[in-house]
N, C-alpha and C positions, 0 to 999 in steps of 0.2 A: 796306878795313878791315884791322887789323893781325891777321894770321894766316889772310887769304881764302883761300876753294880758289882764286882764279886769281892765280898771280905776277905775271901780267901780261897785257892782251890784245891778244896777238899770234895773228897773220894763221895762222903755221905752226900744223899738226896734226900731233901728235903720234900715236903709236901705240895703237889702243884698247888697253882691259885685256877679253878676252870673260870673264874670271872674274868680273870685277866686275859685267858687265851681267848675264853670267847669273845671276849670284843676285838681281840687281833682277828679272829676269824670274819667275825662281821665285817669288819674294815675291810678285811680283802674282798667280801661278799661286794660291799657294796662299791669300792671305787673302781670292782671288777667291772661293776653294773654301768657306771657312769663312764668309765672307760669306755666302755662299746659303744654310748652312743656317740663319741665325737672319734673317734681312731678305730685301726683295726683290729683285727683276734690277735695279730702281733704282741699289741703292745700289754693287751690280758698277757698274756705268755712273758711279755717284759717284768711285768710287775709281779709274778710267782718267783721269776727267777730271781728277782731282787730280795723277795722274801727269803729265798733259801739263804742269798748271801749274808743278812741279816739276821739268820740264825746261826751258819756258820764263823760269822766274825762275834758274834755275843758265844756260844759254847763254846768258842775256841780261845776266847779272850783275846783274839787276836790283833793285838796293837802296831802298830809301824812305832808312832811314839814312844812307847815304853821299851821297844827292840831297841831304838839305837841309842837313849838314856840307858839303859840298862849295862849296853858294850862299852861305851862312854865313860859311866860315871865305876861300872865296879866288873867291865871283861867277864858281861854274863851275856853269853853268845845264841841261846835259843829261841829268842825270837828274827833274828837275824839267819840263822840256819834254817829256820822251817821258811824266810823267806826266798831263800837261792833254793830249795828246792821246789817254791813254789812258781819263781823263774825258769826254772830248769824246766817243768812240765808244761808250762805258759810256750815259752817257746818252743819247747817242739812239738806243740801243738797249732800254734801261730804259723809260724815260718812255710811251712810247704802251704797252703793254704792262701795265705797273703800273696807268696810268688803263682800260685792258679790267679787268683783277683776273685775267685767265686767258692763258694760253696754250699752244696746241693740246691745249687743253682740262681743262690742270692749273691750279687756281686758285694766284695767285703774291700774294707780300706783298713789301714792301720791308723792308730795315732801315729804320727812322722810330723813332726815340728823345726821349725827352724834354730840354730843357736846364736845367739846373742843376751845383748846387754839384760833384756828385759829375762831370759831365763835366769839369769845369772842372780841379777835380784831377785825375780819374785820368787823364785825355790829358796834363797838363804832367810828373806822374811818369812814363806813358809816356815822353814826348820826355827826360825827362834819361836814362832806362833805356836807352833803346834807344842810343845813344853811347855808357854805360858797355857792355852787354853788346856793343856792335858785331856790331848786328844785331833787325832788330826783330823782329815775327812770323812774317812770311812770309821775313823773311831768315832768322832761327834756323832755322825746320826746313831751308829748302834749303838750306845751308850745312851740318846736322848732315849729311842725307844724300848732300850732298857730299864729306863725309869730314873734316870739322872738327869738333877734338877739345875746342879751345875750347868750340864755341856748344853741346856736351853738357855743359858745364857751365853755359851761362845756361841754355838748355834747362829743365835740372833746377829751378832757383831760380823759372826763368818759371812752371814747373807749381808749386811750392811757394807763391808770390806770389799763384796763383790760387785755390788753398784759402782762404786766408787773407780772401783779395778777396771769395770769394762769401761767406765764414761774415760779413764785413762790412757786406755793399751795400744790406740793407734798413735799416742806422743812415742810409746816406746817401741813399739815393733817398725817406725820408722828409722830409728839408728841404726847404724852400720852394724852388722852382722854376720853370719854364714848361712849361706841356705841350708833348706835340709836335707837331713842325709840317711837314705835307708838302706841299714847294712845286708837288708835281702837283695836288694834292687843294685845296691853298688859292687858285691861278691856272690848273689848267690846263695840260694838257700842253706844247701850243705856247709858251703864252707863256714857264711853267717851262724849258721846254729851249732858248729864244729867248735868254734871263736867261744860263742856264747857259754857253750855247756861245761868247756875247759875252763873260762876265766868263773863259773860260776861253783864248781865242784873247787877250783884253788882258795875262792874268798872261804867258801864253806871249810877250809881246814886251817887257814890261817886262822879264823875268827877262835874254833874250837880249839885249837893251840894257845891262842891266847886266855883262854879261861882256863885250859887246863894249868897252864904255867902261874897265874892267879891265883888260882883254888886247889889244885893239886887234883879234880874230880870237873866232870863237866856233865852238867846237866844233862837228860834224857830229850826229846820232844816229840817221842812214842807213843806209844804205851795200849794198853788192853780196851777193847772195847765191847758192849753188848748192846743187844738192840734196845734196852731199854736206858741206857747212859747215853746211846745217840741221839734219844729222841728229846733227856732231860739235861743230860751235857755231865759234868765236865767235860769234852774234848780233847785230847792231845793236841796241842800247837800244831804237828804235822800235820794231821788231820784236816783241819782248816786251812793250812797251806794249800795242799791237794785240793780241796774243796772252791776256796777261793779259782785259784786254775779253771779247774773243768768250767764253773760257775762264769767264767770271761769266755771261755769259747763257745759255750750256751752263748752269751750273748752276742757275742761276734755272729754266730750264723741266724739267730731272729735278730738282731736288729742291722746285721751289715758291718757293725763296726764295735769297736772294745769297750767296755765298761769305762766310765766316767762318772765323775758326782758334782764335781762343783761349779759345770758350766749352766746348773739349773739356777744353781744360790741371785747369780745376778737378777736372773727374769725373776724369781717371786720376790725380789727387791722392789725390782720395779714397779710389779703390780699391786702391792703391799702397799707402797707409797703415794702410789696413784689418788686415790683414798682421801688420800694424807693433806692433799695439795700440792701435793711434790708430781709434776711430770718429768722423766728423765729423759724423754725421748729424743730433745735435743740436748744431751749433757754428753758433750766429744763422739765417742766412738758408737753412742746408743743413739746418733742421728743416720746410719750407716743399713744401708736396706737389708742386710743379714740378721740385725738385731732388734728393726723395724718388724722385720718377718716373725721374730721370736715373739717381742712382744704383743702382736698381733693375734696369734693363738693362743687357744686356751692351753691349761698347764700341762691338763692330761692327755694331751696329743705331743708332749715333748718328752723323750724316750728318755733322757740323764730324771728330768722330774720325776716320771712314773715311778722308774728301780728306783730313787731316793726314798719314793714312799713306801715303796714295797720294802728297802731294807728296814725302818724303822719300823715295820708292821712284822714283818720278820722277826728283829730283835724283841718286838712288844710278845709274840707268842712264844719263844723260847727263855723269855723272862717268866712268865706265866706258866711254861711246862717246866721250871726250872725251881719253882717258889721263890721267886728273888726279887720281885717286882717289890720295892720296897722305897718310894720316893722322900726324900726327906729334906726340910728348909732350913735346915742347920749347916748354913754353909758360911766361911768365915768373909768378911769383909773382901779380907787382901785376894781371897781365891778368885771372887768377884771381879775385882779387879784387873787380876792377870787373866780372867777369859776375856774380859771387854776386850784387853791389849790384845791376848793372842787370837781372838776369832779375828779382828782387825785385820791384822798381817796376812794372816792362811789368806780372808778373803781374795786381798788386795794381792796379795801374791802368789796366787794360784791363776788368779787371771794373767799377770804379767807371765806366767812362765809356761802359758796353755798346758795349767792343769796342776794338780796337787800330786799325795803319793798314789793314787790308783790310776787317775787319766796320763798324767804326765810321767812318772817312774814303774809302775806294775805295766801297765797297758801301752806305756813306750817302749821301755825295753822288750818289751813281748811283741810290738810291733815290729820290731827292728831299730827303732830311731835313736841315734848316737844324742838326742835331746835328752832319752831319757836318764842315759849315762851322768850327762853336765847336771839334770835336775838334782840326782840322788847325793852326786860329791856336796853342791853348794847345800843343801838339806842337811846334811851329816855338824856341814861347819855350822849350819846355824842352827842345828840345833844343842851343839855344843857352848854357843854363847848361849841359847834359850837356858841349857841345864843352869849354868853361872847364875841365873838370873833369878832362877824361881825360889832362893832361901827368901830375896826381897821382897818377895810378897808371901811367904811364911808355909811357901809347900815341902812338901815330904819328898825326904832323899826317897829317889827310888826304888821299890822292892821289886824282888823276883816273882816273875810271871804276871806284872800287874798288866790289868788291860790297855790301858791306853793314858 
């Protein structure tokens, strides 16, 4: 992506920064602290695991964004491979599990959403957003707390997008639609996860066919690792994949249910605003006692909020064990620009389609829900008009292995 925390990923390590980690450490010190006093040892536990995700998506570079720009614009398939087999382990870790309803004794739900009009849009405004902001959900924040000065400004418009989205989404989840459908619940674990791992093992060679046929060679998304490259990164792509995985079914059994990110963005809109003069609490769908409730509590008793911070605290200490923490305001007008646009969209269209690519497509398809199937195709289209779009505001063709 144009303005990533990684130049480049190269093999050499650099020198850490300890000032930088240790304030990533403080930070977990302390809203480990403030955590406790309003929620439970849960959610302490919510926000380490966020942290790890936040360093496996920053060491692993691991972008949704630049995976499907990448197959798109030049049939470079590994980031898209290390995601089916992060699906592949997703589910069939998911699937028997979700068909119990519990585990180790905590009753677990999946994401399972409804299809309709409103997925159909907000995943396609997703897919163009996430090109303009270069960088989707789970890229934004690890990227902010990588030290990118850019994606605090998609960042910002993603939370503003998100106010917007929820005071909206009861106009749209009232259009005619299809309820929803969980393909545990409607076939069956085995057959469901039988379905899943075929169709996920065929994309995974189709895709690789296609760059081989391209470039004549297909990339790696292996590779060697030692304990002291875990701790300072590069990462292998697959690595992160796997990592990502485990890291959702950690969450699935402490908090009940799948990793998400963006159903936080709305409430610290709202609270942010508040402030401002701005009450939204009667603005559509934020007069509604579910989001009356949300707004109501504080942030750190809201389990998508916590792991949000914990990922960005995450990515801030494996920037800091990595020496890459290197923030910089040299950024061009037009990039500017296309984050306003693309946080916008993601916002606004993460809520219409209950959820972005980790709530709605990682942690849908991994729940089972044929939602998250429809999010990932209309995502693919728009972000193929996103690619179209970003010479006009003066970004960079795509390279290989960029982060996000």
């Amino acid at each position: 992506m144009s303005g990533s925390v990684f130049p480049s990923r190269i093999l050499a390590i650099p020198s850490a920064q300890p000032l930088v980690a240790a304030a990533a450490v403080l930070g977990f010190a302390a809203l480990s602290l403030a955590i406790a006093q309003v929620a439970t040892p849960r959610m302490v536990a919510l926000l380490l695991i966020g942290g790890l995700l936040g360093m496996a998506l920053y060491h692993a570079s691991f972008g949704f964004t630049s995976a499907y720009r990448g197959f798109l614009a030049e049939r470079r398939s590994a980031g898209l491979r290390a995601q089916f087999v992060m699906l592949a382990l997703a589910t069939l870790l998911f699937f028997p599990v979700l068909a119990q309803g519990s585990l180790f004794g905590q009753p677990v739900i999946g994401n399972v959403a409804p299809l309709g009009p409103s997925v159909v849009i907000g995943a396609f405004l997703f897919g163009v957003g996430m090109q303009l902001g270069a960088g989707c959900a789970s890229g934004t924040l690890f990227t902010v707390g990588g030290g990118n000065l850019r994606m605090v400004v998609t960042l910002a418009f993603f939370i503003l997008g998100s106010v917007v989205g929820v005071a909206h989404i009861g106009w749209w989840q009232a259009l005619p639609g299809l309820p929803a459908v969980s393909l545990v619940s409607a076939f069956g674990w085995p057959v469901a996860l039988a379905v899943n791992l075929a169709v996920f093992a065929a994309l995974f060679l189709l895709v690789q066919a296609a760059e081989y046929r391209r470039h004549g060679t297909v990339a790696p998304i292996g590779g060697t690792m030692s304990a002291r490259r875990f701790l300072v990164g590069p990462w292998p792509i697959l690595l992160g994949g796997i990592a990502l995985a485990l890291l959702n079914f950690a969450t699935l059994a402490v908090a009940g249910k799948p990793w998400g990110i963006t159903s936080a963005f709305g409430i610290w809109g709202a609270k942010l605003l508040a402030p401002l003069g701005l009450d939204v609490s009667h603005w559509g769908s934020w007069a509604e006692p579910a989001y009356q409730r949300a707004l109501s509590r504080p942030v750190l008793a809201d389990v998508t909020s916590v792991m949000d911070f914990g990922i960005m605290l995450g990515a801030l200490l494996a920037a800091g064990l990595a020496g890459r923490f290197a923030p910089s305001l040299r950024i061009p007008a037009r990039h500017l620009l296309a984050s306003v646009i693309g946080g916008l969209l993601m916002g606004y269209g993460a809520r219409l389609a209950y959820g972005c690519n980790i709530g709605a497509f990682f942690s849908g398809i991994a729940s089972g829900s044929l939602h998250g199937w429809l999010w990932i195709a209309l995502a693919i289209a728009g972000s193929a008009v996103g690619i179209r779009l970003r010479p006009v505001f003066g970004m960079d063709p795509p390279r290989r292995n960029a982060a996000c």
